[in-house]
C-alpha positions as CSV (number, residue, x, y, z in Angstrom):
1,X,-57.7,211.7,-101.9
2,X,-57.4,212.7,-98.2
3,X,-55.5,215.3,-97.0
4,X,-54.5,215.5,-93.2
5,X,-52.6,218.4,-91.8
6,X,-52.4,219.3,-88.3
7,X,-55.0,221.6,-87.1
8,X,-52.9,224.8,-87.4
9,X,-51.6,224.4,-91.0
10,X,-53.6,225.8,-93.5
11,X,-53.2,224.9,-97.6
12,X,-53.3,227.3,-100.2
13,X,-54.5,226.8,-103.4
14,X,-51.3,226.7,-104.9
15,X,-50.0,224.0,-102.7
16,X,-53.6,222.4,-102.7
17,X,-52.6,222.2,-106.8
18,X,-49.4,220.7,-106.5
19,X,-50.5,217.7,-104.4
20,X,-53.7,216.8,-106.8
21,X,-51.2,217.5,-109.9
22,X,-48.2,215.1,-108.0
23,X,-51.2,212.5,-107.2
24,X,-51.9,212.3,-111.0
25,X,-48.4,212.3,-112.1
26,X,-48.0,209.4,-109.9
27,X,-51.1,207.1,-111.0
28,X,-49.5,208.0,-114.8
29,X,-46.7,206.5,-113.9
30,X,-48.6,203.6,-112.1
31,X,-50.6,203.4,-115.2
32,X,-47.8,203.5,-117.8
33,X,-46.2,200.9,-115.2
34,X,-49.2,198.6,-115.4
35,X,-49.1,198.7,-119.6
36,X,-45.7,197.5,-119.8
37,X,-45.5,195.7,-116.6
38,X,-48.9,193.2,-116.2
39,X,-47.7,191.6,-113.0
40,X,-47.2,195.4,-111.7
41,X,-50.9,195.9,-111.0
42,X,-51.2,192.9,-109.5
43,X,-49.1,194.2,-107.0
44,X,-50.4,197.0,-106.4
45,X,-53.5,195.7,-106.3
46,X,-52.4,193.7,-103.6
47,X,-50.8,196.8,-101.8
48,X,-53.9,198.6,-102.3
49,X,-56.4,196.1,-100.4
50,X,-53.7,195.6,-97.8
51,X,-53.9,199.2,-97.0
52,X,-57.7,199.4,-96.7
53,X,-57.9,196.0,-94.2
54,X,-55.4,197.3,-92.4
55,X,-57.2,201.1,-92.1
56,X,-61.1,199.3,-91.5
57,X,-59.3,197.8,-88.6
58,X,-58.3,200.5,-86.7
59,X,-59.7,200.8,-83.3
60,X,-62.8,203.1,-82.7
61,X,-63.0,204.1,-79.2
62,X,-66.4,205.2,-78.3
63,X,-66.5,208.6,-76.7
64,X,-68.4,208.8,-73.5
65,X,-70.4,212.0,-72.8
C-alpha cells in the first residue's frame, strides 16, 4: 500500500490504522465478491493490470544537475 500526503500533512497512528483496517475491509469485500461472483475477479483483474500499465508509463523526466 502507498500512502501520499502532501509534504506538510503528517499521519498519526490512529489515522495510519484506519486506512490499513479500511484497505482490508475492502479486499474482504473484494474477496467475498470474488467467491460468489467468479467473473468479478476477472474484472478486477483486469482493472488491476490496467492500473499498473498505465502507472509504468508515466513520464520520467531526467533531472539535470
Amino acid at each position: 500500500m502507498i500512502i501520499q500526503n502532501a509534504p506538510a500533512k503528517t499521519l498519526s497512528y490512529a489515522e495510519l490504522a484506519k486506512l490499513v483496517e479500511q484497505k482490508r475491509a475492502v479486499e474482504q469485500v473484494n474477496l467475498l465478491e470474488a467467491k460468489l461472483n467468479p467473473g468479478f475477479l476477472a474484472k478486477l483483474e483486469a482493472a488491476q493490470e490496467s492500473a499498473e500499465a498505465q502507472q509504468a508509463a508515466q513520464p520520467v523526466f531526467p533531472i539535470e544537475a
